[in-house]
LOKE-588419 format. One record per residue (C-alpha): residue in three letters; chain; y negated, z, x negated. Coordinates in pm, 1 decimal, padded with zeros to 6 digits, always signed. Each point is the difference from the previous one (the first is absolute). Example, Ala and Ser with C-alpha at 12.3 -4.5 7.8 and 13.67 -1.06 7.14 Angstrom:
REM LOKE-588419
(site 'ALA' 'A' (+00450.0 +00780.0 -01230.0))
(site 'SER' 'A' (-00344.0 -00066.0 -00137.0))
***
This chain:
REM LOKE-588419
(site 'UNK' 'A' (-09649.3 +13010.3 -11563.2))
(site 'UNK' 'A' (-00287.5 +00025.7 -00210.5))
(site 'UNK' 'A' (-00330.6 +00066.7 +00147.9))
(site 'UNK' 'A' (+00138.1 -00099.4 +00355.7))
(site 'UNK' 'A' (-00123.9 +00249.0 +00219.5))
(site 'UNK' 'A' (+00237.3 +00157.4 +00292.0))
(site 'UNK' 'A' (-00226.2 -00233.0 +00251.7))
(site 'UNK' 'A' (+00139.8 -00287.8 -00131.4))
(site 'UNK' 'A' (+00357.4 +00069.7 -00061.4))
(site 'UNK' 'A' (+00025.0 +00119.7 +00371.7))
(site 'UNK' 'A' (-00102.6 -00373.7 +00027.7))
(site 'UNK' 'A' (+00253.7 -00124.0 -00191.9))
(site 'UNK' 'A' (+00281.8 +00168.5 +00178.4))
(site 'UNK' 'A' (-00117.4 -00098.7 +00306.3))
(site 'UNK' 'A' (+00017.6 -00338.8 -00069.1))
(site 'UNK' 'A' (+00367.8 +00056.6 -00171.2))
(site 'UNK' 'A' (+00104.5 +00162.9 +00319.3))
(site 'UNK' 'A' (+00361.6 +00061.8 -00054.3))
(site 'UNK' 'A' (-00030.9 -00082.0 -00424.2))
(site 'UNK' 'A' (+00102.8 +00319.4 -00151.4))
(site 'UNK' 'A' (-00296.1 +00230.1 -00137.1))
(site 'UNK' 'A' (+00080.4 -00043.9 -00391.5))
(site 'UNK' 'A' (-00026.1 -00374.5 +00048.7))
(site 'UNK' 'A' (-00378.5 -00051.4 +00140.4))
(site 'UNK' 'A' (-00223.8 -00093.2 -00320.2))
(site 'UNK' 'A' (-00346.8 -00121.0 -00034.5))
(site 'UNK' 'A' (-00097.6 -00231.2 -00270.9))
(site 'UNK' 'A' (-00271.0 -00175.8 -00115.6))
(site 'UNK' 'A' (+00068.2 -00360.7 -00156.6))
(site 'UNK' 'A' (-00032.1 +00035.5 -00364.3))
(site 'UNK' 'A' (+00257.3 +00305.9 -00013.3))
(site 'UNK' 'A' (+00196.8 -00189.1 +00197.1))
(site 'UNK' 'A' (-00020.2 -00301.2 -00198.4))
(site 'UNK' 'A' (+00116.9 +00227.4 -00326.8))
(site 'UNK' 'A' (+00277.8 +00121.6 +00221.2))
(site 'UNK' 'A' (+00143.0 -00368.9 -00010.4))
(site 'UNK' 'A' (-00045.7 -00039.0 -00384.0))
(site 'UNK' 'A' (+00218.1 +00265.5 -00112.4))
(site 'UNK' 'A' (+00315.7 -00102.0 -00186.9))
(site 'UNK' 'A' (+00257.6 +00073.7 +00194.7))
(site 'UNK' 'A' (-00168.0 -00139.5 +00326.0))
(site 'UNK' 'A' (-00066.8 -00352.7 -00225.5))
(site 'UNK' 'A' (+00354.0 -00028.8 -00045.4))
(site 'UNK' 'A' (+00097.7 +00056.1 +00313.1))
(site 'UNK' 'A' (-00262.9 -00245.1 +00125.1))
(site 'UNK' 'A' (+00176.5 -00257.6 -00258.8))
(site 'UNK' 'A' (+00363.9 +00089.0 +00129.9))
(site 'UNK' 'A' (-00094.8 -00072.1 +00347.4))
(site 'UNK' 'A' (-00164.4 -00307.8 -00110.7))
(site 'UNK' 'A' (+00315.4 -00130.0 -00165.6))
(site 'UNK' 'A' (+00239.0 +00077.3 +00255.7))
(site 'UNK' 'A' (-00259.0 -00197.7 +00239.9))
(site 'UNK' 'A' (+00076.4 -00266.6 -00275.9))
(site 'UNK' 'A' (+00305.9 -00064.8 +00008.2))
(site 'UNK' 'A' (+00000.3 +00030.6 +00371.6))
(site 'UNK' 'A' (+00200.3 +00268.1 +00097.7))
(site 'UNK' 'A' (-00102.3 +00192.8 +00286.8))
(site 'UNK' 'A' (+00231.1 +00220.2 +00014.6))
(site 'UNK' 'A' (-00033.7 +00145.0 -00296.1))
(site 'UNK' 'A' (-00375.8 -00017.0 +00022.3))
(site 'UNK' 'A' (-00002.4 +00175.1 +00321.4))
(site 'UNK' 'A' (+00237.8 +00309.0 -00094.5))
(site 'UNK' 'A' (-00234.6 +00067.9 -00338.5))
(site 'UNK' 'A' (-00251.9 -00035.1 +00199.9))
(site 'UNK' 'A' (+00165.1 +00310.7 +00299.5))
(site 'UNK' 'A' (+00051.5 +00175.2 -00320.4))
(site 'UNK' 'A' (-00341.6 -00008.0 -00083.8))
(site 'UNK' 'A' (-00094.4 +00124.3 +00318.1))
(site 'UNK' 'A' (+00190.3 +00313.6 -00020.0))
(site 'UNK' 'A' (-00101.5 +00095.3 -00398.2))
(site 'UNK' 'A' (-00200.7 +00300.8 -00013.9))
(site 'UNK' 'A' (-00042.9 -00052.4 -00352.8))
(site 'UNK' 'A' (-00264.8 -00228.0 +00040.8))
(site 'UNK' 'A' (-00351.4 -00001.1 +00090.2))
(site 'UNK' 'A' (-00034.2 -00058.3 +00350.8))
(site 'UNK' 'A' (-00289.2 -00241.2 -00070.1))
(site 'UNK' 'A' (+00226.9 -00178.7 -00230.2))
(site 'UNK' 'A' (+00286.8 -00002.5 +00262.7))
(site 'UNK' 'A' (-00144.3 -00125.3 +00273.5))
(site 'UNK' 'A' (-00154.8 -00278.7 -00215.3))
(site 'UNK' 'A' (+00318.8 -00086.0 -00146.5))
(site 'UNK' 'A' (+00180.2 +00003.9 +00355.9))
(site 'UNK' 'A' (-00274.2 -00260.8 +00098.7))
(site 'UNK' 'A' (+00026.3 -00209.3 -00280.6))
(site 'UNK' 'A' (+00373.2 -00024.8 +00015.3))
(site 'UNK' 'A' (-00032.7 -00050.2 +00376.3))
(site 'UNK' 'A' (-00205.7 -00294.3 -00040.4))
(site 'UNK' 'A' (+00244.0 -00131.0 -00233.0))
(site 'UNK' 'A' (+00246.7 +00053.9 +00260.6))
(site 'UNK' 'A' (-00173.9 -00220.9 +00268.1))
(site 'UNK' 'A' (+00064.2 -00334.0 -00212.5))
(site 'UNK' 'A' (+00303.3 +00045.1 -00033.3))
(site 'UNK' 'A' (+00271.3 -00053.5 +00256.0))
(site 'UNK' 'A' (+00155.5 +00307.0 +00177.6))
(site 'UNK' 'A' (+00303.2 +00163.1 -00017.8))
(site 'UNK' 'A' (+00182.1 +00226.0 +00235.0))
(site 'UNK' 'A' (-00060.5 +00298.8 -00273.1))
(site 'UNK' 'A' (-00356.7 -00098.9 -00096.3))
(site 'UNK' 'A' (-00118.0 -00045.8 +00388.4))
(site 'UNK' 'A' (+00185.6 +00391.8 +00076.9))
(site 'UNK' 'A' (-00212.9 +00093.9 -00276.9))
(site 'UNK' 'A' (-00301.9 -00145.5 +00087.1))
(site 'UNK' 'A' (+00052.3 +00129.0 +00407.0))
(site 'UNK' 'A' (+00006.4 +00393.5 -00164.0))
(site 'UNK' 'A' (-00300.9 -00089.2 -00165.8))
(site 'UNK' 'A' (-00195.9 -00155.0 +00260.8))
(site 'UNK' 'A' (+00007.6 +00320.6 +00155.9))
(site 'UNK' 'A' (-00178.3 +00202.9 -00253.8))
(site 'UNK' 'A' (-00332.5 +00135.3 -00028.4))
(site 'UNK' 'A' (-00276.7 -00011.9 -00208.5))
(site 'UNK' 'A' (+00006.6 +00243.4 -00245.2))
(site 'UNK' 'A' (-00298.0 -00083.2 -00222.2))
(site 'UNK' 'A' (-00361.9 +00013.9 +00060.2))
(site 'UNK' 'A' (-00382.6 -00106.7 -00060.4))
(site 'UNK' 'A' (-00309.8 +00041.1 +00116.9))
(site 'UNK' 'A' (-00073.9 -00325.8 +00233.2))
(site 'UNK' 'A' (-00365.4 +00036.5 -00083.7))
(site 'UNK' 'A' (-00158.1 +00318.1 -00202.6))
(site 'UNK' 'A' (-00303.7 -00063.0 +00138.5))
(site 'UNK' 'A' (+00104.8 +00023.6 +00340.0))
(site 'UNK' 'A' (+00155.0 +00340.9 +00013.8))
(site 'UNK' 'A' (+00274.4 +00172.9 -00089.2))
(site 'UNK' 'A' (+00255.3 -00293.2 +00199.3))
(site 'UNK' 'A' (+00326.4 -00117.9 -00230.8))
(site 'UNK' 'A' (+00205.1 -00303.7 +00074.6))
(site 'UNK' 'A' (+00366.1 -00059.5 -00133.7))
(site 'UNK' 'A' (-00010.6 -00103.6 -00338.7))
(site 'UNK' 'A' (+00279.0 -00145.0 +00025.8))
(site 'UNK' 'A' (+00229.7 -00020.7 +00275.3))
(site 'UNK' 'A' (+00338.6 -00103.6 -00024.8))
(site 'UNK' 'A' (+00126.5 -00062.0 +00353.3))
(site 'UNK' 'A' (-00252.9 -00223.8 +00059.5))
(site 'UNK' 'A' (+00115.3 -00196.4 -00302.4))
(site 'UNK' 'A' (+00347.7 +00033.1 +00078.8))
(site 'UNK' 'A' (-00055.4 -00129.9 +00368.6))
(site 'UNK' 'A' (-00185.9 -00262.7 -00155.5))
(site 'UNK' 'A' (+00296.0 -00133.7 -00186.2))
(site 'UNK' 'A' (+00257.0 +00023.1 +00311.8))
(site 'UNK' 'A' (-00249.4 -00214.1 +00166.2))
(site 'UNK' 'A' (-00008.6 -00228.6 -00305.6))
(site 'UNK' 'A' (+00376.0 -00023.5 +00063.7))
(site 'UNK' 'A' (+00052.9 -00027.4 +00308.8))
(site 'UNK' 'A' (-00307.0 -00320.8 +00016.8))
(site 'UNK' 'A' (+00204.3 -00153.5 -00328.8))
(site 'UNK' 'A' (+00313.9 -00014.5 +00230.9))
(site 'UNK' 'A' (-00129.2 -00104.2 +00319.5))
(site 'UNK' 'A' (-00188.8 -00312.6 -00266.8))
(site 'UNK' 'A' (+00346.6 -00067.0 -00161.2))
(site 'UNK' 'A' (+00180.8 +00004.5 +00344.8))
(site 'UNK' 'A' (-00262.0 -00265.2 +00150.1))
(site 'UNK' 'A' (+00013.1 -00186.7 -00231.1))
(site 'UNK' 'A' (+00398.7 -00052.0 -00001.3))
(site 'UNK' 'A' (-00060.8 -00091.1 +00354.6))
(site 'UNK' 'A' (-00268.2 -00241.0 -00087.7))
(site 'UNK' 'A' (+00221.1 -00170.3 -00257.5))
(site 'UNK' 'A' (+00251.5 -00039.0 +00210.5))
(site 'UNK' 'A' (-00176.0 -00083.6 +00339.6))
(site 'UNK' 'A' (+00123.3 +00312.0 +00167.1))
(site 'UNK' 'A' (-00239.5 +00174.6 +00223.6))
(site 'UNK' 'A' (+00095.4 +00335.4 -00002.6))
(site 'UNK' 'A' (-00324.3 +00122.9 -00178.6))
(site 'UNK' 'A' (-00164.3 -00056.2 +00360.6))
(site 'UNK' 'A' (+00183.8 +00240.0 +00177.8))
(site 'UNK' 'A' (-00049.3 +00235.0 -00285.1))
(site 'UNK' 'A' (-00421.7 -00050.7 -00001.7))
(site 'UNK' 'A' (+00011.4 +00021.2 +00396.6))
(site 'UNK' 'A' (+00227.6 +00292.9 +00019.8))
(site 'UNK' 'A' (-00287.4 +00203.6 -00189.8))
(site 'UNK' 'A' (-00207.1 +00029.0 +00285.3))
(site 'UNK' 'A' (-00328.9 -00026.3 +00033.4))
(site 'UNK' 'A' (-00126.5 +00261.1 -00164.5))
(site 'UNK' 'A' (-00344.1 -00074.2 -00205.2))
(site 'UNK' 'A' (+00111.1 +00292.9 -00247.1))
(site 'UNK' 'A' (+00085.3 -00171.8 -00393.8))
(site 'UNK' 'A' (+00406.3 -00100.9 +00010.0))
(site 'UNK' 'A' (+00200.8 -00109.7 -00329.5))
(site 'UNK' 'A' (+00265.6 -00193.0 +00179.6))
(site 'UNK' 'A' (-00341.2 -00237.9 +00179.2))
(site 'UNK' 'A' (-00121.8 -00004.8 -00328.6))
(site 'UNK' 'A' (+00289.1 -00133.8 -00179.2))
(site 'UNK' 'A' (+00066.7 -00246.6 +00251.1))
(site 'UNK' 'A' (-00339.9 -00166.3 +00047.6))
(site 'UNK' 'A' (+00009.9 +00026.3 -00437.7))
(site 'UNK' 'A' (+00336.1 -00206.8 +00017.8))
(site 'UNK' 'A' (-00175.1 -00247.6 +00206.4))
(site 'UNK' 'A' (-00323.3 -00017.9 -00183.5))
(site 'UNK' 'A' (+00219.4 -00061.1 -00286.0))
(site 'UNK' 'A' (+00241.3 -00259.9 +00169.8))
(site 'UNK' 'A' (-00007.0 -00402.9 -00072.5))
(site 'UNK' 'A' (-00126.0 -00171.7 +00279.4))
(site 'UNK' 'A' (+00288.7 -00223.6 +00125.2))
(site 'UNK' 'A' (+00164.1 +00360.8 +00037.2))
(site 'UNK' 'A' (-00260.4 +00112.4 +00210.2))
(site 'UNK' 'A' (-00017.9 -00325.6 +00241.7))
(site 'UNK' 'A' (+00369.6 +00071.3 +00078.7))
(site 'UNK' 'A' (-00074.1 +00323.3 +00128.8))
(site 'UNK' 'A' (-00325.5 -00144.0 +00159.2))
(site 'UNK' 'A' (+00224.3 -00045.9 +00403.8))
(site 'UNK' 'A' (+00153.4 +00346.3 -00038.5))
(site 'UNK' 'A' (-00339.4 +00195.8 -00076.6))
(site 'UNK' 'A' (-00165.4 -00203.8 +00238.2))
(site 'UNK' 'A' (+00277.4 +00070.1 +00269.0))
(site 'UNK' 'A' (+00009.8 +00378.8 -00104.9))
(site 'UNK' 'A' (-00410.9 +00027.9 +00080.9))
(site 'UNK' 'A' (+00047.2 -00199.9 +00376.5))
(site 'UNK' 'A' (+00304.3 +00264.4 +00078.3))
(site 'UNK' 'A' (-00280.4 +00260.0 -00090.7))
(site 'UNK' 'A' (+00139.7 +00106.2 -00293.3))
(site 'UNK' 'A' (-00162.4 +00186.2 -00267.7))
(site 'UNK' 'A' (-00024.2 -00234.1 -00272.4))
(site 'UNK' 'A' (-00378.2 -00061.6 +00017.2))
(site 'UNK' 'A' (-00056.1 +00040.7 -00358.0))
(site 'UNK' 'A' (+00294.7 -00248.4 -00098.1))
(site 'UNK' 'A' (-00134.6 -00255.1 +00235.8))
(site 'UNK' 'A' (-00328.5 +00009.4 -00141.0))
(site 'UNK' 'A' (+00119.5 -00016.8 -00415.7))
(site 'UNK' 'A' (+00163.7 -00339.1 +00124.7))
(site 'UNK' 'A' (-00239.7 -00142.0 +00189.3))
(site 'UNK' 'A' (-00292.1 +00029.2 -00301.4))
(site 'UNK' 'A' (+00275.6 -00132.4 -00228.0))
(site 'UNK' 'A' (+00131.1 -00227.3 +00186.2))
(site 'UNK' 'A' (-00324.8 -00131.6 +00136.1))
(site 'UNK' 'A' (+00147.7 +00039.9 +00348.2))
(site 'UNK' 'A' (-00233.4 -00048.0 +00284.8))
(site 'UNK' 'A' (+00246.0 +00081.7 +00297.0))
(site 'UNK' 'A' (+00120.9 +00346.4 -00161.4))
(site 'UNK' 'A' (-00376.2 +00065.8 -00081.9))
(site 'UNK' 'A' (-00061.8 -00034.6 +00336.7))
(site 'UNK' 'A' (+00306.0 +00218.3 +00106.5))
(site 'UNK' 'A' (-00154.6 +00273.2 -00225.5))
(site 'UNK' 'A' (-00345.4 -00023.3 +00128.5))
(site 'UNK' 'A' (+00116.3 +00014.0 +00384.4))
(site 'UNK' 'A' (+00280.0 +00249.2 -00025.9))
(site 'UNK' 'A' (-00045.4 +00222.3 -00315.8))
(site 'UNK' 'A' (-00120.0 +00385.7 +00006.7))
(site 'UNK' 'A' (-00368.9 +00030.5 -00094.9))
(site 'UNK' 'A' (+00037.5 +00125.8 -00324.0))
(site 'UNK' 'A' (+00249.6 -00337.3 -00128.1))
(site 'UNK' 'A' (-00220.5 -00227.9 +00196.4))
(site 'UNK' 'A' (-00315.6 +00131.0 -00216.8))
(site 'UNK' 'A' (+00163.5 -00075.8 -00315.0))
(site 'UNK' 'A' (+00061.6 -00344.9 +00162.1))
(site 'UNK' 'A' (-00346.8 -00060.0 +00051.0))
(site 'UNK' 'A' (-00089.2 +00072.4 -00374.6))
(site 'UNK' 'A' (+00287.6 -00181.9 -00116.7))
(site 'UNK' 'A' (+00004.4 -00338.2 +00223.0))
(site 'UNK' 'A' (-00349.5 -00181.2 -00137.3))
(site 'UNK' 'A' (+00172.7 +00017.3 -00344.0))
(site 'UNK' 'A' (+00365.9 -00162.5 +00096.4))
(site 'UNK' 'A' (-00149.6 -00290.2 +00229.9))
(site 'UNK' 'A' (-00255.8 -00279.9 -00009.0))
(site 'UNK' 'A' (-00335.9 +00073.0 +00161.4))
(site 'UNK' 'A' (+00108.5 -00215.2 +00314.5))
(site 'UNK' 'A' (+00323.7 +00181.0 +00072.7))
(site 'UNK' 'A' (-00112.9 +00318.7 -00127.8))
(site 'UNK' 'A' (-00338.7 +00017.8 +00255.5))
(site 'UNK' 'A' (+00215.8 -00100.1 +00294.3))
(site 'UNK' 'A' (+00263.0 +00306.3 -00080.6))
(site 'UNK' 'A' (-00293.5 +00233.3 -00087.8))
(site 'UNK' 'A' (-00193.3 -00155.6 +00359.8))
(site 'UNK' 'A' (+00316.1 +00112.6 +00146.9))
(site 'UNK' 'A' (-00047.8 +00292.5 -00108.6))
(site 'UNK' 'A' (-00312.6 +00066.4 +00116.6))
(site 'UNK' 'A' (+00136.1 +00040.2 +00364.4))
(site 'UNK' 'A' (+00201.1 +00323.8 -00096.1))
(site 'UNK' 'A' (-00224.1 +00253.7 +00074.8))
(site 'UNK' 'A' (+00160.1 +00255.7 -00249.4))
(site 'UNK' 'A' (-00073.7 -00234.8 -00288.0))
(site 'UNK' 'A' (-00277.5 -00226.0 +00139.6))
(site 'UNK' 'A' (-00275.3 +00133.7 -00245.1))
(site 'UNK' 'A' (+00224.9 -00068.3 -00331.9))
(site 'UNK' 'A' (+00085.9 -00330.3 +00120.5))
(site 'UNK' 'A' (-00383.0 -00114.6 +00011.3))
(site 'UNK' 'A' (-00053.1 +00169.0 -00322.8))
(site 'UNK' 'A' (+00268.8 -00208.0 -00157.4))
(site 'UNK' 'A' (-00127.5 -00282.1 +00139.3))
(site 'UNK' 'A' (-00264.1 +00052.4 -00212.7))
(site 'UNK' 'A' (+00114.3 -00030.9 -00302.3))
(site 'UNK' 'A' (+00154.8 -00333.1 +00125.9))
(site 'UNK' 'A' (-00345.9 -00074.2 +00074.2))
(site 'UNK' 'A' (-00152.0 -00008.7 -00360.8))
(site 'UNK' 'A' (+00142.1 -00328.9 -00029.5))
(site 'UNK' 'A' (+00127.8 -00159.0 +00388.2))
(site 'UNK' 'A' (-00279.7 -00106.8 +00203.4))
(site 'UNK' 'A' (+00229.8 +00044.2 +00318.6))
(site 'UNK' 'A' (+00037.4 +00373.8 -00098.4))
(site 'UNK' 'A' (-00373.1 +00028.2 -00002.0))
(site 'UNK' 'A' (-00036.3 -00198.4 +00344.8))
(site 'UNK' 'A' (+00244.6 +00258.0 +00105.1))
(site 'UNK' 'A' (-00164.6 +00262.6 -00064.7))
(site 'UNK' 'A' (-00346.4 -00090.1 +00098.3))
(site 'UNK' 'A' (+00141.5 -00062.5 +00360.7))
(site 'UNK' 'A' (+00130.4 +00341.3 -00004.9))
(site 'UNK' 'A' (-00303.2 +00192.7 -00120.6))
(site 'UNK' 'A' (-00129.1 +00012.1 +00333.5))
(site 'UNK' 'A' (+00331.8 +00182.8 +00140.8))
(site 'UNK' 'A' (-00035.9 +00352.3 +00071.5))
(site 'UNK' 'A' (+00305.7 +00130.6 -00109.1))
(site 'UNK' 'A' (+00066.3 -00205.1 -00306.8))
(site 'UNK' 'A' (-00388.8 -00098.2 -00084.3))
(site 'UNK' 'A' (-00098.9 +00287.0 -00270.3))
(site 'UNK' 'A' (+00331.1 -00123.8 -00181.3))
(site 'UNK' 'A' (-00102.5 -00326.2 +00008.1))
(site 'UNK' 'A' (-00328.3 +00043.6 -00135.8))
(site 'UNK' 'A' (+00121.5 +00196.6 -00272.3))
(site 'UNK' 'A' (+00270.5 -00257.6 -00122.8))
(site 'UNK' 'A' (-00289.6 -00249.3 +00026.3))
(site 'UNK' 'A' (-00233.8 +00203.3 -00167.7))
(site 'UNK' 'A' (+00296.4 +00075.4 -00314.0))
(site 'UNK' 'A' (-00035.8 -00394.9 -00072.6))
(site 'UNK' 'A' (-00372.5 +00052.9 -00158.6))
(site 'UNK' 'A' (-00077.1 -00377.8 +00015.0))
(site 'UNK' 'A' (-00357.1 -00088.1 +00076.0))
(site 'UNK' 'A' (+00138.0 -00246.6 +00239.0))
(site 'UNK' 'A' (+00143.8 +00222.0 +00244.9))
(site 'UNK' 'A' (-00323.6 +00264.3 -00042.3))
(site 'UNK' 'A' (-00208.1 -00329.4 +00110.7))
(site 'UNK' 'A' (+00237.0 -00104.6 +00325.3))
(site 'UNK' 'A' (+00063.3 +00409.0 +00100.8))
(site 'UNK' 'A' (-00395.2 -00025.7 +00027.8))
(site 'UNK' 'A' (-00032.0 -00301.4 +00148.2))
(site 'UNK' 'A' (+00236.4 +00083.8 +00294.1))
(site 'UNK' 'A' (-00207.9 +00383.5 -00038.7))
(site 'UNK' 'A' (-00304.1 -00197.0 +00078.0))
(site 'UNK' 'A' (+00197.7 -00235.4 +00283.0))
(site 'UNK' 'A' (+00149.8 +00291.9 +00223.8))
(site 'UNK' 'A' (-00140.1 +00159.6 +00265.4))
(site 'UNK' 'A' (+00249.8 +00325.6 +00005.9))
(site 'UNK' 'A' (-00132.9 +00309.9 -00116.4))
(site 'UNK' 'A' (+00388.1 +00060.3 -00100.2))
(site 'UNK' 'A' (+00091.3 -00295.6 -00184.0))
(site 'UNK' 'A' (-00349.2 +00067.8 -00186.7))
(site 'UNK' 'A' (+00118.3 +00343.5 -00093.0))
(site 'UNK' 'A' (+00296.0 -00165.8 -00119.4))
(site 'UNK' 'A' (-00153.0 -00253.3 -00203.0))
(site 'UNK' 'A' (-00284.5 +00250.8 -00165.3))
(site 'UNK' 'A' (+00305.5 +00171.1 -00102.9))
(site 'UNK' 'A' (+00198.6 -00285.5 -00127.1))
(site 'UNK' 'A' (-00329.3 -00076.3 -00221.0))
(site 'UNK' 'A' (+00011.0 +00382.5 -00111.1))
(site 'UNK' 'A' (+00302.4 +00036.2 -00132.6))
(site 'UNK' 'A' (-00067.9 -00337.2 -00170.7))
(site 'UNK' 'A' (-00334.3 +00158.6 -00177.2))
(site 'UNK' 'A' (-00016.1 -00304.0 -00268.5))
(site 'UNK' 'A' (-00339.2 -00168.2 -00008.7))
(site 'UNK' 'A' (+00057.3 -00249.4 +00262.1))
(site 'UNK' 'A' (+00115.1 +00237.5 +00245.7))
(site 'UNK' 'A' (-00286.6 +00201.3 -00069.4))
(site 'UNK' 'A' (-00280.3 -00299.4 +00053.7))
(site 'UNK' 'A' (+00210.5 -00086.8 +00373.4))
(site 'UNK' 'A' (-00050.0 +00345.6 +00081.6))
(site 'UNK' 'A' (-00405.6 +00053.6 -00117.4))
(site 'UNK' 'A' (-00045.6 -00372.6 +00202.9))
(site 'UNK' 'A' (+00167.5 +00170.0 +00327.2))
(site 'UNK' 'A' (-00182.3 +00342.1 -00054.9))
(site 'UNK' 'A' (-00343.6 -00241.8 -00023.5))
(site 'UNK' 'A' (+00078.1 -00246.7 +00316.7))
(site 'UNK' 'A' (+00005.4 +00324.7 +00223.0))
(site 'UNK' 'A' (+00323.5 -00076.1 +00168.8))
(site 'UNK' 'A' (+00223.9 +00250.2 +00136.0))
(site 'UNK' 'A' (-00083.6 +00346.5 +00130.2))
(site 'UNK' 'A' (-00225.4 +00221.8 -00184.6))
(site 'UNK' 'A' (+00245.4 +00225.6 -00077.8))
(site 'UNK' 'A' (+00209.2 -00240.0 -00193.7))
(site 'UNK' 'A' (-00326.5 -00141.3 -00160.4))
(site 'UNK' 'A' (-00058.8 +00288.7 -00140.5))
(site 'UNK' 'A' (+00347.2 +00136.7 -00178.8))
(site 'UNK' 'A' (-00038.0 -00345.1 -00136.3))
(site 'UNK' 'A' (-00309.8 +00045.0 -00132.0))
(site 'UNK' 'A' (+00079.5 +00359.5 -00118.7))
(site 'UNK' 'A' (+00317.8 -00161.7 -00152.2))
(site 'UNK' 'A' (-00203.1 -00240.7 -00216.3))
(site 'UNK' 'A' (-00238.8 +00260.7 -00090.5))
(site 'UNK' 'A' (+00308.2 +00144.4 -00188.9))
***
């Protein structure tokens, strides 16, 4: 092991838990890096390399189990070669031979190490580790077919690849087969898409889980009912991404009634007025909008920061203006904060001309001044 003290390789073998004793190793990067320039692992690199070529996984995948079990090579060298030829592996499409291989890999362990940070004690992290990799590329599969399979449906105008996204669950955890379905219909011509539009609609009323699906057509389809489906009846999470993705696929009329909608669900009430913001920058009714809901309690700190992210003079000047107008010690907090996060010039003269007309309580006088002071 080479300077590794018995510390360390206790460490190791930890980590390995049930890897066998003889195959824990500690590296550093440059030996390992000369590991993967000898001869023999070069051509081996370049056989793999062909076979992924010529696309044949099978092949591919049983050079690359024989790999795993040579003892001739440098571990360093064989677990970057199982890697490489893993990753060659992923793009191509699996067979019944190559997917048994890749399973019995996915379950091994790392059997190479480095230090994760020298200066940060004696802690090592897999070098590299190939059932991660190996998982990695059953996921890759498994995504590719659920994509192809959609998208067979979508050609067609079946609508089987709804029952397949629903029956997932609702689990916020990463999921291949989601993945390649929502792909298939990012992908997916448009006049394929508006003849699924009644059946993902229907599927989200019934309360099934297809919230995803029903928002990917309604941005590009430009579909204001099954927006509105999504925003009322979606989990959280989807109807977030909703609220990010709805200014962009509508114009600023249709787009600041979905998002005004959307500004009655509590769960997602703040994001909505923060997208209305960026609606704002240009739509005069966005920015009426929001200065009548600056005074709100709940939603008022978002909408003084989505008025404050426009930085235009003009709103600085009519924030103060209706600073100078109110008589509420809250909707003056509101608006002193609206001109904070603003902090251009303008915003910064409609704050020194409150701080000098001695409105407001003294406290609030004063973190203004203090502010400016800044």
């Amino acid at each position: 092991m080479g300077g590794i003290t018995r510390g360390l390789l206790r460490t190791a073998l930890l980590c390995l838990a049930a890897v066998p004793a003889f195959a824990a190793q500690v590296v550093d990067p440059a030996a390992a890096r000369r590991a993967t320039l000898e001869p023999i692992v070069v051509a081996l690199d370049a056989d793999l390399s062909s076979l992924a070529a010529a696309g044949h996984p099978t092949r591919l995948a049983l050079r690359v189990q024989r790999i795993s079990t040579d003892r001739t090579l440098e571990p360093v060298a064989r677990e970057w070669l199982l890697d490489r030829g893993l990753h060659d592996l992923a793009r191509l499409a699996p067979t019944p031979e190559a997917r048994a291989v890749v399973q019995q890999l996915a379950l091994r362990r790392p059997e190479v190490f480095a230090h994760a940070d020298p200066d940060h004690g004696e802690r090592v992290t897999p070098f590299y580790d190939t059932g991660a990799t190996a998982r990695f590329v059953l996921r890759a599969w498994e995504r590719a077919t659920a994509r192809a399979q959609a998208e067979a449906d979508i050609a067609t105008g079946r609508t089987a690849f709804i029952g397949r996204f629903a029956a997932r669950g609702d689990s916020t955890a990463p999921d291949a087969v989601r993945e390649g379905i929502i792909e298939a219909l990012e992908a997916a011509p448009l006049a394929r898409l508006a003849v699924q539009r009644a059946s993902v609609a229907g599927a989200m009323s019934a309360g099934q889980r297809a919230d995803e699906i029903a928002l990917v057509l309604a941005r590009r389809l430009a579909d204001a009912e099954l927006a509105t489906l999504v925003i009322g009846h979606a989990d959280a999470r989807v109807a977030l991404d909703a609220m990010r993705a709805l200014p962009a696929a509508f114009d600023a009329q249709t787009a600041l009634g979905l998002l005004a909608d959307a500004s009655r669900r509590t769960d997602i009430a703040s994001a909505a007025t923060l997208a209305i913001g960026r609606i704002a920058v240009q739509d005069g009714a966005a920015r009426s909008f929001l200065y009548g809901q600056i005074g709100d309690a709940e939603l008022g700190p978002s909408a003084a920061a989505a008025l404050a992210s426009i930085g235009d003079p003009a709103v600085a000047a009519e924030i103060g203006r209706r600073l100078r107008a109110t008589s509420s010690e809250s909707s003056r907090r509101l608006f002193v904060l609206a001109l904070k996060l603003d902090g251009g010039t303008a915003a910064r003269e409609e704050l020194r001309q409150f701080a000098a007309a001695r409105q407001g309580s003294t406290q609030l006088r004063s973190e203004v001044q203090q502010w400016l002071e800044r």
